[in-house]
LUMVEXLO-190614 format. One record per residue (C-alpha): residue number from 1; x negated, y negated, z negated; residue in three letters. Coordinates in nm, 4 decimals, padded with zeros to 6 digits. Example, Ala and Ser with C-alpha at 12.3 -4.5 7.8 and 13.67 -1.06 7.14 Angstrom:
{num: 1; x: -01.2300; y: 00.4500; z: -00.7800; residuo: Ala}
{num: 2; x: -01.3670; y: 00.1060; z: -00.7140; residuo: Ser}
END
This chain:
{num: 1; x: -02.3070; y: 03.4946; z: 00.4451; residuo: Unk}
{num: 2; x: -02.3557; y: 03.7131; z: 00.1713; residuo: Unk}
{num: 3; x: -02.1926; y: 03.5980; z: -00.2039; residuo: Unk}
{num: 4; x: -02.3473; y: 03.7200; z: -00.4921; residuo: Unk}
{num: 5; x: -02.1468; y: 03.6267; z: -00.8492; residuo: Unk}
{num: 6; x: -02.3001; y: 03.6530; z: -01.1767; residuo: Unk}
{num: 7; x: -02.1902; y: 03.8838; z: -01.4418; residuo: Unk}
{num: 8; x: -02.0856; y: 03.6152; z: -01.6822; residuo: Unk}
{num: 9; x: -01.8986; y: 03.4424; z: -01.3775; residuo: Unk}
{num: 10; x: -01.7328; y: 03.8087; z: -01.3182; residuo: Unk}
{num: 11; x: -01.6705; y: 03.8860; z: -01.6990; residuo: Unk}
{num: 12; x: -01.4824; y: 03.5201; z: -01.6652; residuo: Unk}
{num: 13; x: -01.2655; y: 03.6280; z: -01.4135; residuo: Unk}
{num: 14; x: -01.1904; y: 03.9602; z: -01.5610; residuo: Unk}
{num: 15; x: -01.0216; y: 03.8199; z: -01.8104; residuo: Unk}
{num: 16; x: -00.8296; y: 03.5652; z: -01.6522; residuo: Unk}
{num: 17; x: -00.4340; y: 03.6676; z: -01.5863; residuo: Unk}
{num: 18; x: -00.3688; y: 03.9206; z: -01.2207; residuo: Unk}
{num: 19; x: -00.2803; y: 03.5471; z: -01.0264; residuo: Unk}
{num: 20; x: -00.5343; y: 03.3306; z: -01.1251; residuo: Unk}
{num: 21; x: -00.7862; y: 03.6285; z: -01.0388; residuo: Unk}
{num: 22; x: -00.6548; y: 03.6548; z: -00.6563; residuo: Unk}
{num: 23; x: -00.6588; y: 03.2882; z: -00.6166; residuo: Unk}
{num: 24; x: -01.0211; y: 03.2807; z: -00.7322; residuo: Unk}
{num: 25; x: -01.1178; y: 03.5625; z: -00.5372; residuo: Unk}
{num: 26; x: -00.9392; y: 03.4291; z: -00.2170; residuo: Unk}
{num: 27; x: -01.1464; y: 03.0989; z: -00.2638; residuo: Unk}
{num: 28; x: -01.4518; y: 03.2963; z: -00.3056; residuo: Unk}
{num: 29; x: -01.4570; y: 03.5146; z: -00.0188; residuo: Unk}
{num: 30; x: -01.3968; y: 03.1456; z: 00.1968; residuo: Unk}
{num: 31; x: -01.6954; y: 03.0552; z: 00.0644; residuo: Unk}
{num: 32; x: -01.8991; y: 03.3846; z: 00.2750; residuo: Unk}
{num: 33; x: -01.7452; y: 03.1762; z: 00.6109; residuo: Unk}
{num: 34; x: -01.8147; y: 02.8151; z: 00.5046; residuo: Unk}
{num: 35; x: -01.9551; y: 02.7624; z: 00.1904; residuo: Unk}
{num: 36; x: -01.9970; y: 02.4059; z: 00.2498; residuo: Unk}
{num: 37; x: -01.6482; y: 02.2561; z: 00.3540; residuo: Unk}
{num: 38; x: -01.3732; y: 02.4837; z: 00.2078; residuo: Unk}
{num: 39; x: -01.1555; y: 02.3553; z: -00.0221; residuo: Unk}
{num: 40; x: -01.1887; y: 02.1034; z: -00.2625; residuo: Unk}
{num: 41; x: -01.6196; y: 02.1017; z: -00.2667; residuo: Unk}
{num: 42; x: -01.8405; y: 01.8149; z: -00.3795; residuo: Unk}
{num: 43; x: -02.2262; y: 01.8258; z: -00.3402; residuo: Unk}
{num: 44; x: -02.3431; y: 01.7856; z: -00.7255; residuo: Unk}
{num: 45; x: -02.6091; y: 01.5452; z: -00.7017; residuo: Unk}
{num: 46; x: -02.8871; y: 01.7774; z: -00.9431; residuo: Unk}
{num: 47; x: -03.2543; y: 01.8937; z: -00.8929; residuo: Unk}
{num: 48; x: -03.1420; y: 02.1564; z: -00.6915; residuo: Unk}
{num: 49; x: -02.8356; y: 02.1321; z: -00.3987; residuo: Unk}
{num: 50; x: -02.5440; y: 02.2890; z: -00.5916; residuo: Unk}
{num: 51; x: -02.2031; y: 02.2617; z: -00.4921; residuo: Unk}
{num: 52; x: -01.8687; y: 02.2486; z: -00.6867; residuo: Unk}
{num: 53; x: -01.5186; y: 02.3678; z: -00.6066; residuo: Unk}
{num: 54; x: -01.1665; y: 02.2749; z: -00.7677; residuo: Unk}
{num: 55; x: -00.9650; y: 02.5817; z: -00.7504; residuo: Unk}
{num: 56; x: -00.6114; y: 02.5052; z: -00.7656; residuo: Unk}
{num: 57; x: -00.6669; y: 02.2349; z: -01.0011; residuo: Unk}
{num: 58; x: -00.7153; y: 02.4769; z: -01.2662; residuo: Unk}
{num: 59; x: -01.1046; y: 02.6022; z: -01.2283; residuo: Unk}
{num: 60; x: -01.4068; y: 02.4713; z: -01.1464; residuo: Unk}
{num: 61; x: -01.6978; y: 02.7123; z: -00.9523; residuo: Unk}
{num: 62; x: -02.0580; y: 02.5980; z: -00.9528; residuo: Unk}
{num: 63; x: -02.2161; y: 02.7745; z: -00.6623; residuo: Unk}
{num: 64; x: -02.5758; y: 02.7436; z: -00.4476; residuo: Unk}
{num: 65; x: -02.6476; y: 02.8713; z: -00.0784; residuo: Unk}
{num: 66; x: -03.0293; y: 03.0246; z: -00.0509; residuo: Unk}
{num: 67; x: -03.0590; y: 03.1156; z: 00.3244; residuo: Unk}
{num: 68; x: -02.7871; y: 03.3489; z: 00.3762; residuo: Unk}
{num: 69; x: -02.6493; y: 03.4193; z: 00.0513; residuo: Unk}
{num: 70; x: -02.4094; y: 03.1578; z: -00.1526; residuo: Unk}
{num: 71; x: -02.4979; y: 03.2409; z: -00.5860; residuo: Unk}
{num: 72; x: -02.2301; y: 03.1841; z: -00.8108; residuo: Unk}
{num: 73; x: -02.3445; y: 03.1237; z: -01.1172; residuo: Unk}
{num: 74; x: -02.1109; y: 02.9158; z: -01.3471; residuo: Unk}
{num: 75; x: -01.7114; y: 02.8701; z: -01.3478; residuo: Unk}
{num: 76; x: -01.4913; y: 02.7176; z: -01.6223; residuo: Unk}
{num: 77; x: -01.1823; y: 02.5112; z: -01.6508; residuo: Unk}
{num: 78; x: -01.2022; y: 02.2030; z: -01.5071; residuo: Unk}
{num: 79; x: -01.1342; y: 02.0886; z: -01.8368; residuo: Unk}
{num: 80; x: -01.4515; y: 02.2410; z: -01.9072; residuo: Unk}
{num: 81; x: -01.6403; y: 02.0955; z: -01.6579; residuo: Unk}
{num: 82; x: -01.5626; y: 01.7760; z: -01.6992; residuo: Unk}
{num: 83; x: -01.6382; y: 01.7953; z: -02.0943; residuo: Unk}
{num: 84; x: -02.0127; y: 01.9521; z: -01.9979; residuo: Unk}
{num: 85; x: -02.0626; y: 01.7368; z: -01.6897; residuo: Unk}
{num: 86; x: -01.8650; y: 01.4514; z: -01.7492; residuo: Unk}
{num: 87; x: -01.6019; y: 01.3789; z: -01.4521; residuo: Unk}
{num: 88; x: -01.7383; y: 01.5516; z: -01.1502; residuo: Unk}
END
């Protein structure tokens, strides 16, 4: 599978310290093997199939498989997330 990440989800990462940058990459290029059952995923119940992954309890990725390609499109704290979305 292909990954594609949006620029606001790579701008996030950018700025995030050298560690927390390889762990989030590491978790994202699992994702191009089995997007669906890698790590700590839940299938967000929403319009369209999305998916969300814990990432060492820290971060929270908000991702979508079309065919062959998984889209990242969101990540935050999971303090974030569970502010926007309540507990996920």
């Amino acid at each position: 599978m292909r990954i594609r990440i949006e620029d606001r989800v790579l701008e996030f990462i950018r700025e995030l310290p050298e560690k927390d940058r390889r762990v989030i990459v590491d978790h994202i290029e699992r994702l191009s093997d089995h997007p669906n059952a890698t790590g700590n995923i839940k299938k967000l119940h929403t319009r369209k199939p999305r998916w969300r992954m814990h990432i060492s309890m820290k971060y929270t990725l908000i991702y979508f498989v079309d065919s062959d390609t998984v889209w990242i499109d969101k990540i935050m704290t999971i303090e974030q997330a569970h502010k926007k979305y309540g507990k996920i």
